[in-house]
Structures are given as structure tokens and as C-alpha cells.
C-alpha positions in Angstrom: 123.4 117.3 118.3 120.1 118.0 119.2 119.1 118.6 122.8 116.0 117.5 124.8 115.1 117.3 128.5 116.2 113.4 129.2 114.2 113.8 132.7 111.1 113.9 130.2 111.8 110.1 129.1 110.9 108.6 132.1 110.4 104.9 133.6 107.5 104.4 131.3 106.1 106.7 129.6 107.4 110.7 128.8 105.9 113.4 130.8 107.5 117.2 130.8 105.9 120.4 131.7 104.7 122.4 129.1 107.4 125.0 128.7 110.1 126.2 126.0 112.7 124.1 127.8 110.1 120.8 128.1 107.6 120.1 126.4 106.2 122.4 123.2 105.6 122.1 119.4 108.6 121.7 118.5 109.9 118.8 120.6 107.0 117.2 120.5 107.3 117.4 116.2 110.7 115.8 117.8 109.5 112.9 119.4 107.0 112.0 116.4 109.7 111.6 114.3 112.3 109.9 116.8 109.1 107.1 117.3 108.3 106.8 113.7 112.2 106.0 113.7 111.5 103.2 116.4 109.0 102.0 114.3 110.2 101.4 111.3 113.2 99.8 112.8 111.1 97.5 114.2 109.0 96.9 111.4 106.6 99.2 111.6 104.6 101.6 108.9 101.2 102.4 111.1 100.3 103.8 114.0 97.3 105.4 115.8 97.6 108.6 117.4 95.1 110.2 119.9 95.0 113.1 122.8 93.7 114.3 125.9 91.9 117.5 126.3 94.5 119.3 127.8 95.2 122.7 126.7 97.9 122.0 124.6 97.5 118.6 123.3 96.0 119.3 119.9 98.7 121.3 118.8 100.8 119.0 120.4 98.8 115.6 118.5 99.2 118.1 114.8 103.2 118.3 115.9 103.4 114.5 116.6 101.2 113.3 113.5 103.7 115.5 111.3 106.6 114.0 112.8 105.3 110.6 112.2 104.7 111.2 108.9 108.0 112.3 107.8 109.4 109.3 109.0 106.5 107.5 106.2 104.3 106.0 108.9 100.8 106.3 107.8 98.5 108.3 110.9 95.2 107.3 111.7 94.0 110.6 113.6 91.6 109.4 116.1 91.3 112.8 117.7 90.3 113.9 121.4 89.9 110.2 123.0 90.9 108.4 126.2 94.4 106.9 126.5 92.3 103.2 126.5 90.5 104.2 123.0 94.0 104.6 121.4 95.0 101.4 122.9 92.0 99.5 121.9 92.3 101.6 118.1 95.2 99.5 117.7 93.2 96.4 118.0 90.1 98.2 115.9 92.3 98.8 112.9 95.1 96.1 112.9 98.0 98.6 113.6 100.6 98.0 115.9 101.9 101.5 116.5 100.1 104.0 118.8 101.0 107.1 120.4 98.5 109.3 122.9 99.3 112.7 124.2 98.2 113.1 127.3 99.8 113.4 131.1 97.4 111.5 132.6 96.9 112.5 136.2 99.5 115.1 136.1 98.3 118.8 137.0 97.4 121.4 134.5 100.8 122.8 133.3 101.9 118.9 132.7 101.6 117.4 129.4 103.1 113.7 127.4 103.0 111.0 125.5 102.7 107.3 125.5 104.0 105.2 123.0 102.5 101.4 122.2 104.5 99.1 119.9 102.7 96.1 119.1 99.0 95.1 121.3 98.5 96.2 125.2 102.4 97.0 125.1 103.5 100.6 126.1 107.6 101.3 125.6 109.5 101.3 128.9 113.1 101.4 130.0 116.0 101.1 126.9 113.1 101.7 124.4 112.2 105.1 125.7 115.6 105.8 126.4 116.2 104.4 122.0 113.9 107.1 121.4 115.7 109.8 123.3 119.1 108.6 121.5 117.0 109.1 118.0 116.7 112.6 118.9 119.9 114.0 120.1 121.9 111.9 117.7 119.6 113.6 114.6 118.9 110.1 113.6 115.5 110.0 111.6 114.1 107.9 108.8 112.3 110.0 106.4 108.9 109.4 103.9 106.0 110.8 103.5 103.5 108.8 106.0 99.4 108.9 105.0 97.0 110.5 107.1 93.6 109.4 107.7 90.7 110.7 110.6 88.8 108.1 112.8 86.0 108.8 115.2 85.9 105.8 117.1 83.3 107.2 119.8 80.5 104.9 118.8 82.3 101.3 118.4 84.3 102.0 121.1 80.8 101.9 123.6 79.2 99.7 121.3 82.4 96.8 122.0 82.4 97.6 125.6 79.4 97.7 126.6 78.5 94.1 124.2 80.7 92.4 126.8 79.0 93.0 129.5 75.6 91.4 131.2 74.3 94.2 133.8 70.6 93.1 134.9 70.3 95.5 137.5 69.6 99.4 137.0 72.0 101.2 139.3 72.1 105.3 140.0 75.5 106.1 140.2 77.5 109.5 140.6 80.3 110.2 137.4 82.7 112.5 138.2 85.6 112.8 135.7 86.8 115.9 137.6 86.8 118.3 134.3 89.2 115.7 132.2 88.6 114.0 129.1 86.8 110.9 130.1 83.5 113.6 130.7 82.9 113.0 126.8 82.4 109.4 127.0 82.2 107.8 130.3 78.8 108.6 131.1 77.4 107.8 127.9 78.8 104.4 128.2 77.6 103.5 132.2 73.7 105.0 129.9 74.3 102.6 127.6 74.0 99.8 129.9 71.1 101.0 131.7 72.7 103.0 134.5 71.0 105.9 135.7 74.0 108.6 135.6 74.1 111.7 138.3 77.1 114.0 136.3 79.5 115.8 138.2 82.5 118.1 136.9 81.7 116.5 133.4 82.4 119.5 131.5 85.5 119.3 129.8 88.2 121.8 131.7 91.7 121.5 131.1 92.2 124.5 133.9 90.8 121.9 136.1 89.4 124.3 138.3 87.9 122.0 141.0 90.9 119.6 141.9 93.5 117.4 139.2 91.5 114.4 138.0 93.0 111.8 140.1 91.7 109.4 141.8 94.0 108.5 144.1 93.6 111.9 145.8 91.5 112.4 148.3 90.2 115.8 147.3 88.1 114.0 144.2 87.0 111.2 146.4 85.8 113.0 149.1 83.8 115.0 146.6 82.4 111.6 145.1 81.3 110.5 148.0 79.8 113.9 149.0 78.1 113.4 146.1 76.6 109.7 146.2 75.2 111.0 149.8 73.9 114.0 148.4 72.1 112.0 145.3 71.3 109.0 146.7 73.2 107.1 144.9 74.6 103.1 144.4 77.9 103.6 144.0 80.4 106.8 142.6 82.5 106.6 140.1 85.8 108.8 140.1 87.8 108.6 136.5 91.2 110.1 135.9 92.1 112.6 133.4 92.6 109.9 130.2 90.2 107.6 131.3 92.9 104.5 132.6 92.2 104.9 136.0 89.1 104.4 138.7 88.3 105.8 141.9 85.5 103.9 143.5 82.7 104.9 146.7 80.3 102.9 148.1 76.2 104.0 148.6 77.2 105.0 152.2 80.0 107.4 151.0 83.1 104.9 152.0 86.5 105.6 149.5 86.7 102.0 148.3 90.9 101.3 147.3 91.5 99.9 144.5 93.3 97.4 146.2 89.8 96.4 148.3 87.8 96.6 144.8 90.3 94.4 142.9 89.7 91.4 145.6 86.0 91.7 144.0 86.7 91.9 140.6 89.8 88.8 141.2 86.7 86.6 142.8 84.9 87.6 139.5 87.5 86.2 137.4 88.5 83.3 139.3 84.6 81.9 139.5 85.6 81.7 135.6 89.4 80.9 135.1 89.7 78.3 138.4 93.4 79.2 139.3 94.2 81.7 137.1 97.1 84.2 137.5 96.0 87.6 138.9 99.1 90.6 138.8 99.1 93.3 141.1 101.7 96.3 142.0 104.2 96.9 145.2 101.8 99.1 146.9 99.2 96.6 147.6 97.5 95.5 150.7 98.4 92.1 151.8 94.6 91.4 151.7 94.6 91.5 147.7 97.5 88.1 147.5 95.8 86.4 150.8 92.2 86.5 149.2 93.3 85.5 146.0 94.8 82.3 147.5 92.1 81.9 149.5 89.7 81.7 146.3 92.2 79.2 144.4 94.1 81.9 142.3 98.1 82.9 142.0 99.2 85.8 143.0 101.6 87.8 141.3 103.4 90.6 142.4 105.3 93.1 139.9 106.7 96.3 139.7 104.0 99.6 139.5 103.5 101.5 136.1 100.9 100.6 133.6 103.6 99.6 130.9 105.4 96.9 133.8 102.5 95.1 134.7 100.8 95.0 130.8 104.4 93.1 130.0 104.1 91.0 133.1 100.6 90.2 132.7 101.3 88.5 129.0 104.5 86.6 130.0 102.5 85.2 133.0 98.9 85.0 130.5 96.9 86.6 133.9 93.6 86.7 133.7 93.8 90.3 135.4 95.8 92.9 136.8 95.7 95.7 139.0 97.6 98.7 140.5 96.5 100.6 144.1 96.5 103.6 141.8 93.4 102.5 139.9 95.0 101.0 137.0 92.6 97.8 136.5 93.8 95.1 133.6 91.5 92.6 131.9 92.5 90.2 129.8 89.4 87.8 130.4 86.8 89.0 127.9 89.3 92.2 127.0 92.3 92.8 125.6 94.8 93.2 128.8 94.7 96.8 128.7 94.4 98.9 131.4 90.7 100.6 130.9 89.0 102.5 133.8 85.2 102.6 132.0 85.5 98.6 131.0 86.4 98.2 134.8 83.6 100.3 135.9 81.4 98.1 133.6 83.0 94.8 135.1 82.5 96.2 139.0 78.8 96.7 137.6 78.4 93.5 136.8 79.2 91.8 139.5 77.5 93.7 141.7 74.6 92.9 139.2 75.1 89.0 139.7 75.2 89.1 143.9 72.5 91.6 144.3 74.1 92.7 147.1 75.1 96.5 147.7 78.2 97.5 147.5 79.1 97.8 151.2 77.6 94.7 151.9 80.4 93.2 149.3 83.2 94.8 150.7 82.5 94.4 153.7 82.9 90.4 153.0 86.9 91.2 152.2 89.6 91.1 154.5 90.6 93.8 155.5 94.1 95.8 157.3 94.6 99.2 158.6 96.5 100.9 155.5 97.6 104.7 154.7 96.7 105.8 151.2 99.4 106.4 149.0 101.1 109.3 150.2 103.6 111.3 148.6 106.1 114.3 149.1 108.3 116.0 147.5 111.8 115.6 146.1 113.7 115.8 142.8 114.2 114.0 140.0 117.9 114.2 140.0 118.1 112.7 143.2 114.9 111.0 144.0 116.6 107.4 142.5 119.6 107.5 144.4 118.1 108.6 147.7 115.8 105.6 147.5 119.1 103.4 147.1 120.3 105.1 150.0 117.6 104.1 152.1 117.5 100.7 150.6 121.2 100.4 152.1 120.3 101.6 155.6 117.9 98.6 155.3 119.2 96.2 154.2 122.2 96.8 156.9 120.1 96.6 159.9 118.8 93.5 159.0 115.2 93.8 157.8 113.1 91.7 155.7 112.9 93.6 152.1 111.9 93.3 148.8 113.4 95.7 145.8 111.3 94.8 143.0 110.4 98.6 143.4 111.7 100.6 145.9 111.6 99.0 148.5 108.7 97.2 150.7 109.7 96.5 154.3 108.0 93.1 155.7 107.5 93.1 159.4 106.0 90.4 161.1 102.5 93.0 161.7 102.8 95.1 158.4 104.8 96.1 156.2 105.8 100.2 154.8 107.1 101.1 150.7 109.1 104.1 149.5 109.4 104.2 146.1 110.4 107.1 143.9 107.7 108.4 141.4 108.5 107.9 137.7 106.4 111.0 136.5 106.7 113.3 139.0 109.2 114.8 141.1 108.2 113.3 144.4 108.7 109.8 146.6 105.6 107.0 147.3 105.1 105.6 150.3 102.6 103.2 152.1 102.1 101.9 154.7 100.0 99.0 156.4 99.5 97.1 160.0 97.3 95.0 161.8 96.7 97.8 164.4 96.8 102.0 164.0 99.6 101.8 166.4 101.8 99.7 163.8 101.2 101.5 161.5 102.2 105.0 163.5 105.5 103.0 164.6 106.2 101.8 160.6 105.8 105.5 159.5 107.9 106.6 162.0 110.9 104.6 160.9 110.7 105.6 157.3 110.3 109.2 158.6 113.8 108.5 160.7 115.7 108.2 157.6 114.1 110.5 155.0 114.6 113.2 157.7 118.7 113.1 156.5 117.9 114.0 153.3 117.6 117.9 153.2 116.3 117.1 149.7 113.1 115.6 150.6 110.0 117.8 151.7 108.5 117.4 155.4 104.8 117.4 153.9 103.3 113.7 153.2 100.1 114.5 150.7 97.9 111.9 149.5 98.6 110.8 146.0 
């Protein structure tokens, strides 16, 4: 019997640290052939593979493509692309396997891989956990897969930016924090006419500024340091593979993504007159209330990309959205989650009101909300801790709802701990009609996580 880290196969995608007893050539040569496996059990002989620029993830991509192929799928190499690229490859090449090495957001020393069966459908749960059973059980189908390279650069912008009508030539900041989306995103926002300001473009995978996320307020603030400094329209913050957007306004406000969805779900609705619109657990009650208030249904699901793709096509939303930046179109797009095509659809509706962004935003309801916040706690425990709490809960009385987690409703806001599926650490949020709410919410979450030894005392932004 072969043994892996099972901790690496998490909720929804597989993420390890890049280590001898992790994540390394040879597992990863492991995984390749465990997914080719999936695949042809389910009918499968192609698949597009892709990575980040993270330190390790070519050798990593070789190790994967070489697994794959011993199992006789047939590879087309795509390269160094964005996690959206091998996601919309699928649909450029008619193949219903795909698997990208990347971690995403994760810090430097962090590495994965997400794996796509069929169109805008990323493996979760028992199909992750199939692919873990491959491997320790030494259960592989062998052939000998063809390989083929792709650069998909060019028709990837070409297709994006076709679907788009921007009338208005905007200066805007692009900072992609050192990751991989510095090779393409501001080529694309040129392409449409945008006047691009580059910051932290360079490709890093050291990431020696801050980790490319944008749902951390030290590459925010730097955006919006930025739009200030430059004079700028708006600022645009992408993650490290490109699926997620940080937003900031031309006065240097941190627009959520929960505030920019309301915008972008008044975009679609103007076209698809009550259309579905899917959103995550961490959301503001804004997002639902404005969307009813425009003639849409909201939908509420659970967070993680490959949860709300799934729930997005069994509902047949026109568009989808997670507080962590994770933006979903499936009117004019494909229902993937794609942080450049959102940036393009932000664009153009700020294109069609003529308005600036502040002025927009500042036309949305609004709440007092914490960002996410996060802190520490391990993976062994974080699940059952999170039940534990849940119990306390639910025994006092309150109003919950344990689609994820769990969200407590109060009758002035509501507060979420959730546990992370890709790193070791707890969510939270929290949201009131007033700060003092919101202080009093915190401080009964913070009542019962102070039991658990296991759980850090510091509450980051993440």
C-alpha cells in the first residue's frame, strides 16, 4: 500500500506544502496517474494540464503529465497559464479532463492541484477522496497517453476581450502581487483600451512584497496606495492563478467583493429579468436584499469554487459569487470562475453608467461588516471544533444555518465560523447594523473559541 498525506485531499481541491512528506515529484507523478485512473473510469482519454508560476510547479506539471500518460490519457501541455485558461482550454479543445498545478492564494512554500472532469466542474468531496483511494490501494490503469503543447495566450485574450463592449478609456492600477496573472492580465485590460499603471507584475514566486491575495488587506491597501498615488479609475488586485479579484475605487476605498457583486448582479439582471444569482455563506445581507430588490433570486450555497460551479448549473444562475473574490459568469461565459473576465465585466458597466466608481457603490446598500478574518488551528481538529461550537449553538437556542459552518442570524446581524478547507486555520465574519453589534457578535464567538486551547488568540485578515 502506498502512502500519501490524506490532509492534502481536501474539501475541494488538493493543497500540501511542498516537502518530502507533502507535496514533491514523486507524489505528484502519484496523483497524475490516480486522476488519469478517475478518468478513464469515467470515460475519459483527454485532459488539459496547466501551472502556476510557483517555484515548483513545472517540475511538478512534467510529474503530473507523466502520470497521466501512463494511465493512456492523451496531455495537451498548455504550460505556465492561469487556473481560468486551463478551465476555459477544456472548452478551446473539446476535452473534458483538466488538471492545474497551482495553490492558488496559498503562501510560497504551498503548492496543488485542481482537477476538472467534464465543463466548469472541479472534483470535490468522494471524488477527491476516489482519487486518494487510487493511490494507496496501487490501483492504476496503464497506456501510453499522447502529448501535445498549446500556447493559448492569444485566443484566450482575443475570446475575452470579444465579449465585452468598454466605450470608455479608464487608467487603472494592476497589481498581481508577483503571481502568475502578471503575464496576462495587463495585456488583456490593453487590449480593451484601458490605460494600465503595473504594479508587482514581475513574475516572483518568493513573493517578496505580500502573498497574492486579495482578500488580505496588505495587497489592498497597497492597491489603493497606488490608485492615489497614479491617479487612477479604479485598482485592480488579482490572486496568484488569476480566479480571484480584489477591487478599489478612484478615492482608494477596498471595494468587497460582496459590494462589487451587487453591481455586477444589477448588470445581469437588466438582461436575464429574474434570473438566479449564487453567492457563498460569508456574504453581506446586502448582496440577497438588492438582488430581490432588482427582481432576481437569491441563492445561497456553500463557499469553495468547486460548490458553487455545481450549484450554479443545477440552479442554471446567471452568476455567482464568493466574498473571497471568486466571480462566476455564465451569461456571455462559460460559468467559470475568472477574475480577468470579471474585471472586464466591472469595466463595462462602469462603461454603460458613466458614473465613477464611488459614485456606483455608493448607490448599494450597505452594513457595517468585518473582513474575513481568520486564525489559526489545525486540520486534525479544525472540523470537529466547528461541530462543537455548532452544538453550544444550537443548545442555547439561536437562529442558525449549517450549510457551512455555521452562520448565526440575529435580529441586527449575523457572525460565521467556518473551518478553512485549504489551510490550517478557522473563517469568521461578522456583520451589524451598528459597530456596537458587531463588537457584541464577535465577542460571543470569541466566548467559545476561547475553550479550545487549539485555536490561536490572533484574528488576521484573510
Amino acid at each position: 500500500m502506498t502512502k500519501i498525506n490524506k490532509l492534502m485531499f481536501r474539501e475541494y481541491d488538493l493543497r500540501g506544502r511542498e516537502n518530502k512528506g507533502e507535496l514533491n515529484v514523486k507524489s505528484v507523478n502519484l496523483i497524475g496517474k490516480a486522476y488519469g485512473t478517475f478518468l478513464r473510469k469515467n470515460g475519459v482519454v483527454d485532459a488539459v494540464v496547466g501551472h502556476d508560476a510557483r517555484s515548483t510547479s513545472k517540475d511538478f506539471h512534467d510529474a503530473a503529465v507523466e502520470g497521466l500518460r501512463s494511465t493512456g490519457v492523451n496531455v495537451i501541455s498548455c504550460g505556465m497559464i492561469l487556473t481560468p485558461m486551463m478551465y476555459w482550454a477544456q472548452y478551446h479543445f473539446k476535452v473534458k479532463g483538466g488538471l492545474m498545478v497551482t495553490a492558488s492564494h496559498n503562501p510560497a512554500g504551498w503548492n496543488g492541484v485542481k482537477l476538472a472532469l467534464g465543463y466548469s466542474y472541479t472534483l470535490i468531496g468522494d471524488e477527491l477522496q476516489e482519487v486518494y483511494r487510487n493511490i494507496v490501494s496501487d490501483s492504476y490503469e496503464s497506456g501510453s497517453g499522447s502529448l501535445k503543447v498549446a500556447d493559448i495566450k492569444h485566443d484566450y485574450i482575443k475570446d475575452l476581450s470579444g465579449r465585452v463592449k468598454i466605450d470608455r478609456k479608464f487608467k487603472i492600477i494592476v497589481n498581481t502581487g508577483n503571481g502568475t496573472a502578471g503575464y496576462l492580465a495587463p495585456d488583456l485590460l490593453r487590449k480593451v483600451g484601458c490605460e494600465i499603471i503595473e504594479h508587482n507584475t514581475k513574475i516572483d514566486p518568493t513573493y517578496p512584497n505580500y502573498t497574492p491575495n486579495p482578500a488580505e488587506i496588505e495587497m489592498m491597501e497597497d492597491t489603493s496606495a497606488q490608485v492615489l498615488k497614479n491617479k487612477c479609475d479604479l485598482g485592480f488586485a488579482f490572486d496568484g492563478d488569476g480566479d480571484r479579484l480584489g477591487l478599489v475605487d478612484e478615492k482608494g476605498n477596498i471595494i468587497p467583493p460582496d459590494r462589487y457583486l451587487i453591481l455586477l448582479s444589477r448588470l445581469v439582471l437588466i438582461k436575464h429579468p429574474g434570473a438566479k444569482i449564487v453567492f457563498d455563506v460569508l456574504v453581506s445581507n446586502a448582496l440577497p436584499e438588492d438582488i430581490k430588490a432588482h427582481g432576481g433570486i437569491p441563492i445561497m450555497e456553500k463557499t469553495g469554487h468547486s460548490y458553487i460551479k455545481a450549484r450554479l448549473t443545477k440552479e442554471k444562475a446567471a452568476l455567482a459569487g464568493e466574498i473571497s473574490g471568486h466571480i462566476f459568469f455564465v451569461d456571455n461565459f462559460y460559468g467559470f470562475d475568472d477574475a480577468q473576465f470579471a474585471s472586464l465585466r466591472i469595466l463595462e458597466y462602469l462603461s454603460s453608467s458613466k458614473k465613477s466608481l464611488s459614485a456606483e457603490i455608493g448607490n448599494t446598500p450597505y452594513y457595517i461588516s468585518t473582513p474575513v478574518l481568520e486564525t489559526d488551528c489545525p486540520d486534525e481538529v479544525k472540523y470537529e471544533i466547528v461541530k462543537k461550537i455548532t452544538k453550544e449553538f444550537e443548545k442555547e437556542g439561536a437562529k442558525t444555518n449549517t450549510l457551512n459552518g455555521v452562520r448565526v442570524e440575529y435580529d441586527d446581524g449575523w457572525g460565521i465560523i467556518r473551518a478553512s478547507s485549504n489551510l490550517p486555520t478557522l473563517k469568521l465574519r461578522f456583520e451589524g447594523k451598528s459597530e456596537q453589534v458587531v463588537k457584541r457578535i464577535k465577542g460571543v464567538f470569541k466566548a467559545k473559541m476561547d475553550k479550545y486551547p487549539e485555536i490561536g488568540k490572533e484574528w488576521r485578515t484573510g
